[in-house]
C-alpha positions in Angstrom: 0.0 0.0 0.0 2.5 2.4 1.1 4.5 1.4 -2.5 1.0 2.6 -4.3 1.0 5.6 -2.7 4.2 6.5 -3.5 3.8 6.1 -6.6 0.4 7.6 -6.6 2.0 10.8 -5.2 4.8 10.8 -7.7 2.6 10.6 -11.0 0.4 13.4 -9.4 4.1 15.6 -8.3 4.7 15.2 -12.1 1.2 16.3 -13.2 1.1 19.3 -10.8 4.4 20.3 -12.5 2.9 20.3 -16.2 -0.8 20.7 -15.6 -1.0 24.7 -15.0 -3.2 26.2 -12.7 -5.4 28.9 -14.8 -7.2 31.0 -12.2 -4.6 30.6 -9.9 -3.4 28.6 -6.8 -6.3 30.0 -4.3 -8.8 27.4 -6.5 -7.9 24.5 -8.4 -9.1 25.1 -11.3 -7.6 22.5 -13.3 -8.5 21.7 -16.9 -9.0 18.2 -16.9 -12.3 16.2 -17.5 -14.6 19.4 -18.8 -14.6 20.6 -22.3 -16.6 23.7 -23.4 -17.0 24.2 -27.0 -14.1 21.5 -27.7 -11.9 23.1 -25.4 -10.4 23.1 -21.8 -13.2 25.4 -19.5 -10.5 27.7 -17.4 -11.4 29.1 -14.1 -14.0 25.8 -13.6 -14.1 24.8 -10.2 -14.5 21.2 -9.4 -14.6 19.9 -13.1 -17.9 21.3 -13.4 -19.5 19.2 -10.6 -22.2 21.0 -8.6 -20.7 21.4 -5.0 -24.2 21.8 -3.2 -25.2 18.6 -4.4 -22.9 16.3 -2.1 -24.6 18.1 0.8 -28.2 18.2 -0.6 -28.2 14.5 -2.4 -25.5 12.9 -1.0 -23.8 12.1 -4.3 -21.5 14.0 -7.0 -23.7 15.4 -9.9 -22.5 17.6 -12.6 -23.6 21.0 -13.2 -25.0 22.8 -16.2 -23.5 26.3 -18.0 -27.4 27.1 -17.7 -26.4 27.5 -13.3 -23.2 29.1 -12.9 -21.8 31.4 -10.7 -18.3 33.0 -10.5 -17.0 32.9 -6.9 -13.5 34.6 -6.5 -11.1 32.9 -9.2 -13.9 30.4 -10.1 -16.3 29.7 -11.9 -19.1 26.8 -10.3 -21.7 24.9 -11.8 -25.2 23.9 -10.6 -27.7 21.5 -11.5 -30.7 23.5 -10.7 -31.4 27.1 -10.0 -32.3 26.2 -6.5 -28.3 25.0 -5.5 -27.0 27.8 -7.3 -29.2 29.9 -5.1 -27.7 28.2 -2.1 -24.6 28.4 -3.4 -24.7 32.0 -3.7 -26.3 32.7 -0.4 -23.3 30.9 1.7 -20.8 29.9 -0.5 -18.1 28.9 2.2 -20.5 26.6 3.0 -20.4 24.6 0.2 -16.8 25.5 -1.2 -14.6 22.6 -1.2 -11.8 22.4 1.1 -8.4 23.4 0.3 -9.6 24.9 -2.7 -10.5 21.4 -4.3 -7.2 20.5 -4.0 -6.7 17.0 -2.6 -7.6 16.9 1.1 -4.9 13.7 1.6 -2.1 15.9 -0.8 -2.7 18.7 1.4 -2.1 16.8 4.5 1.7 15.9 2.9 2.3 19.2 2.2 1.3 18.9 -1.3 -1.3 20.3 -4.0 -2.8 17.3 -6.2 -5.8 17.7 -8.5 -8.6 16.6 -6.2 -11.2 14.5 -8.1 -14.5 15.3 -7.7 -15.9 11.4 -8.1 -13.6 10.8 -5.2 -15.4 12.7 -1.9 -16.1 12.7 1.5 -17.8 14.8 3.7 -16.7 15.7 7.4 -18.2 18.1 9.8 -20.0 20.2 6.4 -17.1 20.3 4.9 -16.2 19.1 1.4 -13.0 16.9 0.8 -11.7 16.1 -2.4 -9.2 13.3 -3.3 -7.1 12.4 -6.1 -7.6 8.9 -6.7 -9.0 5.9 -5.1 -6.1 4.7 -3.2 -5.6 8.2 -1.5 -9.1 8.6 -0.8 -8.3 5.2 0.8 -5.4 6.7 2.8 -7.5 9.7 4.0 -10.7 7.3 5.2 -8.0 5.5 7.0 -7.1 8.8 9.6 -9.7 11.1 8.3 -9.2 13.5 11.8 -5.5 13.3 11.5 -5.2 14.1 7.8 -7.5 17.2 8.0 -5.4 18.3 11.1 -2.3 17.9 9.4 -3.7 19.5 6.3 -5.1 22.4 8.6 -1.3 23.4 9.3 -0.3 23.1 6.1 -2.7 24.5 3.9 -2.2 28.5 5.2 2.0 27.5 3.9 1.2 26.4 0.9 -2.5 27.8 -0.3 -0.9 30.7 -2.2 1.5 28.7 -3.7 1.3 26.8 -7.5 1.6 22.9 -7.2 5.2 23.6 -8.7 6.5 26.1 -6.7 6.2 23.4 -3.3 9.0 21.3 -2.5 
């Protein structure tokens, strides 16, 4: 296990390095997984996934250009009206944590694409991960990665994934 998540980490170091980080490194708003008109959709928070959703049905759903709303750096989708109203009315609420980074890369002192198929919520909070044998890793200590991550994440939240060592 601990071989797989080295190498888990690795491949993800390596994609943090090339993959760039559009909006900036306050939201990850990496490119990969939505396409809008045949091309990468920059500034997209959480691949397009609606963020109220996981609270409100308990499951990741996408979300339609027809609900969006531009938060800070980002841009979220929703799918219906009634989440993007939520949404808008408390959106540190339903933000993801870390950015959307991944809550387990975080806890190493790292920022990893966090994969919005791959959640968990704790306390109302919204954790990503980036694959299935992190997410693994993080259900494993779930109060000891998020406090580990809760030190780390004011070091390296203004930081791109390449400029962390």
């Amino acid at each position: 296990m601990k071989q797989i998540i080295k190498m888990s980490f690795a491949l993800a170091s390596l994609m943090a390095i090339v993959t760039p980080s559009i909006a900036g490194p306050e939201v990850n708003t990496s490119i990969g997984g939505v396409l809008v008109a045949g091309k990468p959709a920059p500034g997209l928070a959480v691949r397009g996934f609606d963020v109220v959703a996981y609270h409100t049905l308990g499951k990741a759903k996408l979300g339609t250009s027809k609900y969006a709303a531009k938060h800070g750096a980002a841009t979220y989708r929703f799918s219906t009206n009634a989440n993007m109203q939520a949404f808008k009315a408390n959106p540190s609420k339903y933000e993801p944590a870390y950015g959307g980074y991944c809550a387990y890369g975080v806890s190493v002192n790292a920022k990893f694409d966090g994969d919005p198929r791959l959640w968990k919520i704790v306390n109302g909070k919204l954790y990503l991960n980036l694959n299935p044998d992190i997410q693994k890793a993080f259900n494993n200590d779930v109060k000891g990665a998020i406090q580990k991550a809760e030190v780390n994440w004011p070091k390296i939240a203004s930081k791109l994934p390449s400029e962390i060592k």
